[in-house]
N, C-alpha and C positions, 0 to 999 in steps of 0.2 A: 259688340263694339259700342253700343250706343249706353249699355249702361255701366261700360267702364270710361265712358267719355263722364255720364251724369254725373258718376263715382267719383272725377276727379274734379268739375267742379262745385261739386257738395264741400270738399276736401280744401279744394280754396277757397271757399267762403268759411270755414272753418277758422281754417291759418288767421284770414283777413280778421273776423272777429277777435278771435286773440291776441294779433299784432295791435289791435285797435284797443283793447281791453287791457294786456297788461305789457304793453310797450319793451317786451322781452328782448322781441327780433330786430333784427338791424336791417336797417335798408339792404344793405346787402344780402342777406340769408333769404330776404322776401323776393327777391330780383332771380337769385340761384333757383329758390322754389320753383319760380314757377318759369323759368329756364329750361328746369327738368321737365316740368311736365308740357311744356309746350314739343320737345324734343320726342320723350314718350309720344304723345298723339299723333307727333309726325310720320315714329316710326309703326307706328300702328297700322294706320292709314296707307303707309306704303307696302307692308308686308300683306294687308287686305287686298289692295290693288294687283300685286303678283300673283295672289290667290287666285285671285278670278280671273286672270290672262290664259292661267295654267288651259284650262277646259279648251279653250278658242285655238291659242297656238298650237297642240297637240292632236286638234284634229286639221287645222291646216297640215300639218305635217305628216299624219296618218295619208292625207289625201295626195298630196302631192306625191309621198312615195310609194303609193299605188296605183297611180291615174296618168301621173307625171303632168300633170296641170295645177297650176299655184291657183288656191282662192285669192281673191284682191279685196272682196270683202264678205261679213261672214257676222251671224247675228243667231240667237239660239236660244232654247225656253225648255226648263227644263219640264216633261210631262207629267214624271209621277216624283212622287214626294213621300221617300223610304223614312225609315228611321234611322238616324243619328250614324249609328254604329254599319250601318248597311255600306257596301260596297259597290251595292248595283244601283244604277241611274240609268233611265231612258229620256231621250233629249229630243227635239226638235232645231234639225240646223236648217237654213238660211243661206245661202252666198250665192256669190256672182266668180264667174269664173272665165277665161279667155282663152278660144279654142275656135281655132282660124280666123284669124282675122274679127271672130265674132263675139260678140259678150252673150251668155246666156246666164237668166238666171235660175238657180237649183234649188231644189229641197228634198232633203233628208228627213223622214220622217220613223220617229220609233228607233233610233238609234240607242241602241242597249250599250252602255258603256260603265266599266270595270273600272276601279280604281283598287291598280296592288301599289302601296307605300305611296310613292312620289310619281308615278307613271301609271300613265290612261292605256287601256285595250278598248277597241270600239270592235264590237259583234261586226258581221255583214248587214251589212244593210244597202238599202235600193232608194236607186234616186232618179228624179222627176226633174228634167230640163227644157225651158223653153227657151227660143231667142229674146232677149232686151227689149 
């Protein structure tokens, strides 16, 4: 992300040099430019943003319909760091969760989780709760 952001303002400073050099481009074509690429980074940024929700909603979700308890809130780090093309991830989760009247908070540790296509499988894994 960071150097197709540099990438694009290398790319206008380009443009700018040569709007300024050989007075080709028109107000307007210079305006459209970089219209578009404000648009582009926007959606970049927000496609990145969904990306990383994926992991967090999906084990709330895992947990609630196995536990039948919603997490409220929920923070996680990933432990080992596979290559690229790898499927498997082991995580470190976080959350707080409401179970009688009482807020405890949990952790998940060494959670082995799968990624087929667009959807997460999380292994068994064992959890450690105290009261708030």
């Amino acid at each position: 992300m960071q150097i197709i952001l540099f990438s694009l303002v290398i790319l206008a400073l380009l443009i700018y040099i040569i709007l300024k050099v050989k007075k080709s481009f028109t107000k307007k074509d210079f305006i459209s430019f970089f219209a578009i690429v404000a648009i582009i980074i926007a959606s970049i940024i927000y496609y990145n943003n969904t990306q990383e929700q994926k992991l967090p909603n999906a084990f709330k979700a895992n947990y609630l319909n196995e536990k039948n308890i919603e997490i409220t809130k929920l923070s996680f780090t990933q432990v080992n760091f596979e290559v690229l093309s790898s499927t498997r991830s082991v995580y470190d989760f976080l959350y707080i969760i409401k179970k009688n009247d009482k807020e405890f908070v949990c952790e998940a540790k060494d959670v082995e989780v799968l990624k087929i296509e667009d959807e997460y499988v999380f292994k068994q894994y064992k959890e450690n709760c105290r009261i708030k």
